[in-house]
C-alpha positions in Angstrom: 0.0 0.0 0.0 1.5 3.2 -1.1 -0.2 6.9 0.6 0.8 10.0 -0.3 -0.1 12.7 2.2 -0.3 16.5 0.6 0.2 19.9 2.0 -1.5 21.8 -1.2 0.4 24.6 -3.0 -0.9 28.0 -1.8 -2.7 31.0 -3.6 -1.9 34.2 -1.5 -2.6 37.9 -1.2 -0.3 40.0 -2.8 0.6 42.0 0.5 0.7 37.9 2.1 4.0 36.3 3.5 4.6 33.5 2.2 4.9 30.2 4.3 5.1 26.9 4.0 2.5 24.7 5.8 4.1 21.4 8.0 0.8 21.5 10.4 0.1 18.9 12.4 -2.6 17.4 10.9 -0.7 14.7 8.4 1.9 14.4 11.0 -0.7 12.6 13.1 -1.9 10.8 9.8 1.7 9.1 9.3 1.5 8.3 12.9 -1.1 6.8 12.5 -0.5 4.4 9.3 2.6 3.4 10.7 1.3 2.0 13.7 -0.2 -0.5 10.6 2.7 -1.5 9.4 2.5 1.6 6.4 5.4 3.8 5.7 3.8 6.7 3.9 5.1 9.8 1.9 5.0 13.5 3.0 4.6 15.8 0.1 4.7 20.1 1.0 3.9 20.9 -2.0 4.6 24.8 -1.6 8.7 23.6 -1.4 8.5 20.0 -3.5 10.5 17.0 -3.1 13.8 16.3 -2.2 14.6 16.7 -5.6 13.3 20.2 -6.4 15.2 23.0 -5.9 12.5 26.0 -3.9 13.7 28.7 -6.7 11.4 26.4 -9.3 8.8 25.9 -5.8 8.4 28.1 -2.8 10.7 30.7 -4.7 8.6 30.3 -7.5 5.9 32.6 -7.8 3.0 32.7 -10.3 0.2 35.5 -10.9 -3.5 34.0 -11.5 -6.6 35.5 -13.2 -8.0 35.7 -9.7 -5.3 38.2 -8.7 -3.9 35.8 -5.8 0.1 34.9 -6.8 0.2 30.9 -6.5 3.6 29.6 -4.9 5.0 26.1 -5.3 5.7 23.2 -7.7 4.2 23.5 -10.9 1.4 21.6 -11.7 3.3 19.7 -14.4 5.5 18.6 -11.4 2.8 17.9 -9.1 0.9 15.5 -11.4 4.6 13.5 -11.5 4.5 13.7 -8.2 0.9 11.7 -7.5 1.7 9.0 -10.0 1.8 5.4 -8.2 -0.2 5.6 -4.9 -2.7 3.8 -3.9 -4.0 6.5 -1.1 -3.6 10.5 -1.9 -5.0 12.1 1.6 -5.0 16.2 1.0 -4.9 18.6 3.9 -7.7 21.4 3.9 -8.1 23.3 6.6 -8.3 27.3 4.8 -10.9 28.2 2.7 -8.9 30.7 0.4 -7.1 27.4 -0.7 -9.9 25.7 -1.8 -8.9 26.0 -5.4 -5.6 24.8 -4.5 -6.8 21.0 -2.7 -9.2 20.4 -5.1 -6.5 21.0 -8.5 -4.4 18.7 -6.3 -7.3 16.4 -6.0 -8.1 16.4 -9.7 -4.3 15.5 -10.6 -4.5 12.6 -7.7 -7.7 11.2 -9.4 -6.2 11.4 -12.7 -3.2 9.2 -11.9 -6.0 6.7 -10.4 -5.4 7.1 -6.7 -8.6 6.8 -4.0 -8.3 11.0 -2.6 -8.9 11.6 0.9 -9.3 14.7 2.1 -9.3 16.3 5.8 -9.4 19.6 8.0 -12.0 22.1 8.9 -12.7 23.1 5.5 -12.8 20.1 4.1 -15.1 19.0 6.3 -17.2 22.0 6.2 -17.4 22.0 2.5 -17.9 18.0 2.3 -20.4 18.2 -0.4 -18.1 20.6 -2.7 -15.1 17.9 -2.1 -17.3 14.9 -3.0 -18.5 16.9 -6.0 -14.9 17.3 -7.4 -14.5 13.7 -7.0 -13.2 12.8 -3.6 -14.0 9.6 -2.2 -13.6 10.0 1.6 -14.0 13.4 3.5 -13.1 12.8 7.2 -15.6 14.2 9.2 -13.9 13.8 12.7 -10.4 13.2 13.7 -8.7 11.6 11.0 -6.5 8.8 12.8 -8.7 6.1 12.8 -10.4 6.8 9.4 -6.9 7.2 7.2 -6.4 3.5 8.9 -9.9 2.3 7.9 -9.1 3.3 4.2 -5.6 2.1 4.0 -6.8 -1.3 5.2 -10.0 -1.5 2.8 -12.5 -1.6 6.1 -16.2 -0.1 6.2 -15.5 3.7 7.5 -17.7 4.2 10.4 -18.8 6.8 13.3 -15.7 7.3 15.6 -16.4 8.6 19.3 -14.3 11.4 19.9 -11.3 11.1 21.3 -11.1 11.7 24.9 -7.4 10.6 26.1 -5.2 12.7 23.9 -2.6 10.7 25.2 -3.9 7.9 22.9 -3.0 9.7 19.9 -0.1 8.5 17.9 3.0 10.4 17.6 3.1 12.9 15.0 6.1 11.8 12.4 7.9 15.0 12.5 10.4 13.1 10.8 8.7 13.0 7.6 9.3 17.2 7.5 11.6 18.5 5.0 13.7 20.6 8.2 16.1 21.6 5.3 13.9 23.4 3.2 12.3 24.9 5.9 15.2 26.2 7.6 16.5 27.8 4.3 13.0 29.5 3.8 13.1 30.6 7.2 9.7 31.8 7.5 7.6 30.1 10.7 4.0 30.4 11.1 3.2 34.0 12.3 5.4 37.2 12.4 8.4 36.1 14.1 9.7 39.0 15.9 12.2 36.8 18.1 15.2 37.4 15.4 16.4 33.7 16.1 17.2 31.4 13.0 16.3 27.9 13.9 14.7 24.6 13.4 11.7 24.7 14.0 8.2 22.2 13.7 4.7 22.5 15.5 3.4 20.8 18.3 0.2 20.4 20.2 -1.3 19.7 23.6 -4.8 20.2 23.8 -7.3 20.5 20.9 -10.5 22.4 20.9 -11.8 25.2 23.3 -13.6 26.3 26.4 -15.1 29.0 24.2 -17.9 29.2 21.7 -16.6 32.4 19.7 -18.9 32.5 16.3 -16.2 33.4 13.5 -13.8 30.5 15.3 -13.6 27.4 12.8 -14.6 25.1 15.2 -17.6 27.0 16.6 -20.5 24.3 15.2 -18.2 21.4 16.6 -19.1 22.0 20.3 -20.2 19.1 21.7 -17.9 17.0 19.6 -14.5 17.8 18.4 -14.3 21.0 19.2 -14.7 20.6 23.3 -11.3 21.1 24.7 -9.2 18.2 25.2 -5.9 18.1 26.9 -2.9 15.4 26.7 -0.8 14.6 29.9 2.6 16.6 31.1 4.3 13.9 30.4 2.5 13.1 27.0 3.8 16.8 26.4 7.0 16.3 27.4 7.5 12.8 25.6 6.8 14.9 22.3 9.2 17.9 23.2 12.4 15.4 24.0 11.1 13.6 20.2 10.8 17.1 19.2 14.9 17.6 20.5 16.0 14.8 19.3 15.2 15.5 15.4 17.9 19.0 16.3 14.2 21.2 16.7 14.4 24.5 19.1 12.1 26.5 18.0 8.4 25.2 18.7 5.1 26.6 17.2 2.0 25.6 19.5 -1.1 24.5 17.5 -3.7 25.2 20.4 -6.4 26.7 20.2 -6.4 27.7 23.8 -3.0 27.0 24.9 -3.6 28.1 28.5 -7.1 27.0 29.7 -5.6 24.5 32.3 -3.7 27.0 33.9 -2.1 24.4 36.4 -1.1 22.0 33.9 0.3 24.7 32.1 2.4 25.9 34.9 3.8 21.8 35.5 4.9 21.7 31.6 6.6 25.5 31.2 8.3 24.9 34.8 9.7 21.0 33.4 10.6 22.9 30.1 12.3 25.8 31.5 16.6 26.0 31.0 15.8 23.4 28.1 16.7 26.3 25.2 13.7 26.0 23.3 12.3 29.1 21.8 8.5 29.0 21.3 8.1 31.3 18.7 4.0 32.0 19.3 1.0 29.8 19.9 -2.5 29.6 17.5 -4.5 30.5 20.5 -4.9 32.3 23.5 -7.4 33.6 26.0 -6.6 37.0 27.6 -8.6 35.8 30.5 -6.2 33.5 31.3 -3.3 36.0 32.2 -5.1 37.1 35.2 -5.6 36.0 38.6 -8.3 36.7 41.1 -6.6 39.5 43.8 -8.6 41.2 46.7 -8.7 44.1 44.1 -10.1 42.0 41.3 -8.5 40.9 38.4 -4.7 41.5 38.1 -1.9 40.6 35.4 -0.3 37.5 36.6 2.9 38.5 36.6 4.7 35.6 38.1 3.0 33.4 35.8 3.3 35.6 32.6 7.7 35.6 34.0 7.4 31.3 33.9 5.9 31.6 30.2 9.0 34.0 29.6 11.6 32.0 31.0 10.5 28.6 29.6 10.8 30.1 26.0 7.3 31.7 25.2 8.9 35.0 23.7 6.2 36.3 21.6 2.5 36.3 22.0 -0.8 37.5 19.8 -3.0 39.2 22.4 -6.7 38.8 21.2 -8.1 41.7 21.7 -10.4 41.5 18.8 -12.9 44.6 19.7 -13.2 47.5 21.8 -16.7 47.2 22.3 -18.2 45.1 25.0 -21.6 44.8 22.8 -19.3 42.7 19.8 -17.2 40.8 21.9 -20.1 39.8 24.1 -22.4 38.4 21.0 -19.5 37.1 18.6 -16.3 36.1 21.3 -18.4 34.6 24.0 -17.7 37.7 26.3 -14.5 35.9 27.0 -13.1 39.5 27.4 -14.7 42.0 30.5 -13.0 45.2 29.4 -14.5 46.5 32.4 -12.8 43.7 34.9 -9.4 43.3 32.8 -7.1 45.7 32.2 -5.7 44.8 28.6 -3.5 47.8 28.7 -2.0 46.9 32.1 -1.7 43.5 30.5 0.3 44.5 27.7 2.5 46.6 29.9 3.6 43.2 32.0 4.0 41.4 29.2 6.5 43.4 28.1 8.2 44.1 31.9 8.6 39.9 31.8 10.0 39.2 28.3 7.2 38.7 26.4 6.7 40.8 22.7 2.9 40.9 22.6 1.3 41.9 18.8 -2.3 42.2 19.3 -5.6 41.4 17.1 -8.2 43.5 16.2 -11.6 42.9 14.4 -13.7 45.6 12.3 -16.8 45.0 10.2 -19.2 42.6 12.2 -22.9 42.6 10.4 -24.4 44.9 12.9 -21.3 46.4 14.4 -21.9 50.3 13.8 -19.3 52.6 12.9 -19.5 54.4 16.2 -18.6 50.7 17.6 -15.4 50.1 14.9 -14.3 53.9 16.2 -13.9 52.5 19.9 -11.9 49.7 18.6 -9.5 51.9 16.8 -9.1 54.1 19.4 -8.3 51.2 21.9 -5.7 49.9 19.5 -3.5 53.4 19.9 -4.0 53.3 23.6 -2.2 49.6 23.4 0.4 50.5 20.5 1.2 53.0 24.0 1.0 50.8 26.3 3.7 48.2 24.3 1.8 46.2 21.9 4.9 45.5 19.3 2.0 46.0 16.1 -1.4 45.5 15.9 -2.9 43.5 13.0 -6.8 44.3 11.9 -9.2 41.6 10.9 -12.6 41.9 9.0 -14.5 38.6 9.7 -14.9 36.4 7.3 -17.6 33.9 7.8 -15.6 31.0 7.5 -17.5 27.6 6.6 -18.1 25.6 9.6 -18.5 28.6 12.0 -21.2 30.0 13.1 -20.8 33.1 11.6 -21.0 31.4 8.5 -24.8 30.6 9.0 -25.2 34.0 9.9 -23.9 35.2 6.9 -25.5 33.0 4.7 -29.5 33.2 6.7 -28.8 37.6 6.6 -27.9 37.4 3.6 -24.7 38.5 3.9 -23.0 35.9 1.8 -24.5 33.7 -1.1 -24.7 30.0 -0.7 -22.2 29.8 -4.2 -19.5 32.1 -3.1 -16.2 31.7 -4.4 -13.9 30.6 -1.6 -11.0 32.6 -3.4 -12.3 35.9 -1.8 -12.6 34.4 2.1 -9.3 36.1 2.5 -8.7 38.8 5.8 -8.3 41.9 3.8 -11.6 41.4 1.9 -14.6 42.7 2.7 -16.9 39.7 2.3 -19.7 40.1 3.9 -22.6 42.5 2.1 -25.6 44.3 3.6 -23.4 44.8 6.4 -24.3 47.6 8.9 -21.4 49.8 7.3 -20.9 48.9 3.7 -17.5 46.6 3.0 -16.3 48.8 1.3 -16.3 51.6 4.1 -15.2 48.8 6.4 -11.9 48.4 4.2 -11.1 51.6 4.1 -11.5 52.1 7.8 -9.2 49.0 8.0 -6.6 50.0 5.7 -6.9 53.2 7.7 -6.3 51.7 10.8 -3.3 49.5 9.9 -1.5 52.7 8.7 -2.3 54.8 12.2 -1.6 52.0 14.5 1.5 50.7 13.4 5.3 52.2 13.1 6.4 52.4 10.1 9.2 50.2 10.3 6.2 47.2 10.4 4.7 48.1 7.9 7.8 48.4 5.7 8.9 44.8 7.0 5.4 43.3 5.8 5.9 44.8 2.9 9.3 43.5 2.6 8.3 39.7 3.6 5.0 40.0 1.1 4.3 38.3 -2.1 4.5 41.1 -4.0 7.5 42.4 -3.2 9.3 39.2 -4.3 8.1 38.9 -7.5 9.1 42.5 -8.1 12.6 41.6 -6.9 13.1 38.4 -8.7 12.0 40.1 -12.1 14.1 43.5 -11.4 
């Protein structure tokens, strides 16, 4: 038996960094087959094989119709690629890539392999996947069901996994380190200046919280209810991690911190070990406080632990400076009244920690007075230390609740084209302020917030700005 499991080129954004993917997901996968007796192949397709050289892949940069810039192997070299497996399983967890999986999918189908495909989006648009001729869409966690195909067996309902420590161990080995470490480019904005190795890792999936733009905010009661694996599971993974020369860690959490105890045991067992964690998928700001006599304070000793163990860089959350938006879309999961964000910030910074923030503008009913009290917090926490603040319009993503919003208000058509579910686009119509006021006040907001030597560097690091280079 011969599987093939594909990280999909990418279409970006001009003004987008390019990255290349390694997530967790297909580690797990490999894991998983091998505990059958299945060696399979890892395929990034946005830096190629061990034979392609990334100036004719992730260097490589082509402009499309649709005004995205599509990096990676060619899809000559990709259709080579597929040729001879049995199994082709294709990662889809972002909707802008949609294009990109299902090109991938066609090439797999044409070279006669059975296509499985998995993640969020995949799973969210099941019935667009099956349409384009993919046999299997994994509705759940994938490690059982990638073992049902391999081994020709009846796929059937899976309980969700409770004991994380169950889980097979990702096969970071399969990741191709020295591509990676020549592109150089980790998942977020590094802002830690260290060159490394580095590879993801995960201890807990799904969240306490029910935020309605999240991904995973119609999997509540299944997948999406926060599950955590053992200190020791965690530390078992980090010596792996070690061992393959990895010292730079991204964490794949959604809410890295919600165990605050068992965060404290891992951080405290990690600490003098030299790793860097470079930034973490999710956080709650609740999380940094602690209960005092006064109320709710910074935790600074805790926030100092995160710092010492390696946790240099974190995005805050912020997401709104209305109480009225962050109550009805983020689960209230921020009191503005009871937690001092800009105190927050400040200790963050007095402990080590470089803290970027997130900001969101355009919700369907969120007014422009409302979008005015979010801009004017984000100047009061590029003061108080925030190293750059990044603003979001929501996208209703497919398999959030947003999405349903979107789609019952009419604020997205059933057909959309998932090449335009992209952060800088206004998506939603018959908004409260147009999208394309909402844009402008975004653009607007980038430029006021941020010093100008961010903005330069984005610019620098973006899509864009390579291909002008490479033709110049």
């Amino acid at each position: 038996m011969k599987v093939l499991l594909v990280y999909p080129p990418n279409q970006l954004m001009p003004i987008e960094t390019p990255r290349p993917d390694g997530s967790l997901g297909l580690l797990y996968l490999a894991g998983a087959l091998r505990q059958i007796g299945i060696e399979p192949d890892l395929l990034d397709m946005t830096v190629g094989t061990n034979a392609d050289k990334l100036e004719n892949t992730f260097f490589r940069s082509e402009e499309q119709e649709n005004g995205l810039v599509r990096i990676g192997m060619s899809w000559e070299r990709i259709e080579e690629s597929v040729q001879g497996y049995d199994i082709v399983a294709i990662n889809s967890n972002f909707t802008p890539q949609t294009k990109m999986a299902l090109h991938v999918v066609a090439l797999a189908k044409k070279a006669g392999a059975l296509v499985v495909c998995g993640g969020i989006n995949a799973r969210a648009l099941a019935p667009r996947f099956l349409k384009n001729g993919v046999n299997v869409v994994c509705m759940g966690e994938g490690e059982t069901t990638i073992k049902q195909v391999a081994m020709g067996r009846a796929i059937t309902k899976l309980p969700v996994l409770t004991n994380l420590d169950e889980l097979p161990f990702p096969a970071w080995d399969l990741l191709p380190f020295e591509k990676y470490e020549q592109i150089n480019s980790p998942h977020g904005i590094d802002l830690t200046g260290k060159r490394e190795r580095y590879a993801p890792l995960m201890t807990s999936r799904g969240c306490p919280f029910r935020c309605m733009y999240c991904h995973i905010s119609q999997e509540k009661g299944n997948i999406g209810e926060l599950r955590v694996k053992s200190v020791e599971r965690v530390l078992q993974e980090i010596a792996i991690l070690k061992s393959l020369g990895v010292t730079k860690v991204f964490i794949e959490d959604d809410s890295l911190l919600a165990k605050k105890e068992r965060i404290r045991r891992i951080f405290t067992a990690i600490r003098g070990e030299g790793l860097t964690i470079a930034d973490t998928n999710g956080v709650n700001l609740v999380h940094f406080f602690k209960k005092t006599p006064h109320g709710l304070e910074p935790d600074e000793d805790y926030m100092a632990l995160l710092a010492e163990a390696g946790l240099k860089q974190i995005v805050f959350p912020v997401e709104s400076g209305s109480q009225r938006v962050l109550d009805k879309y983020a689960t209230g999961k921020l009191n503005l009244a009871t937690m001092d964000v800009l105190k927050l910030v400040h200790v963050a910074r007095k402990v080590g920690i470089i803290c970027p923030a997130n900001m969101m503008l355009g919700f369907p009913d969120e007014t422009l007075d409302e979008m005015m009290v979010s801009i004017a917090l984000g100047h009061r926490l590029i003061e108080a230390g925030a190293a750059y603040i990044t603003p979001f319009i929501p996208i209703p993503f497919p398999g959030s609740v947003l999405y349903d919003i979107a789609i019952a208000g009419g604020h997205l058509e059933p057909d959309f084209d998932p090449d335009i579910m992209n952060w800088k686009n206004g998506v939603m119509k018959n908004t409260a302020v147009p999208k394309e006021k909402i844009v402008e006040i975004r653009d607007q907001a980038a430029e006021a917030w941020n010093p100008e030597e961010h903005i330069l560097a984005r610019l620098q690091a973006s899509v864009k700005t390579r291909i002008l280079t490479t033709r110049s």
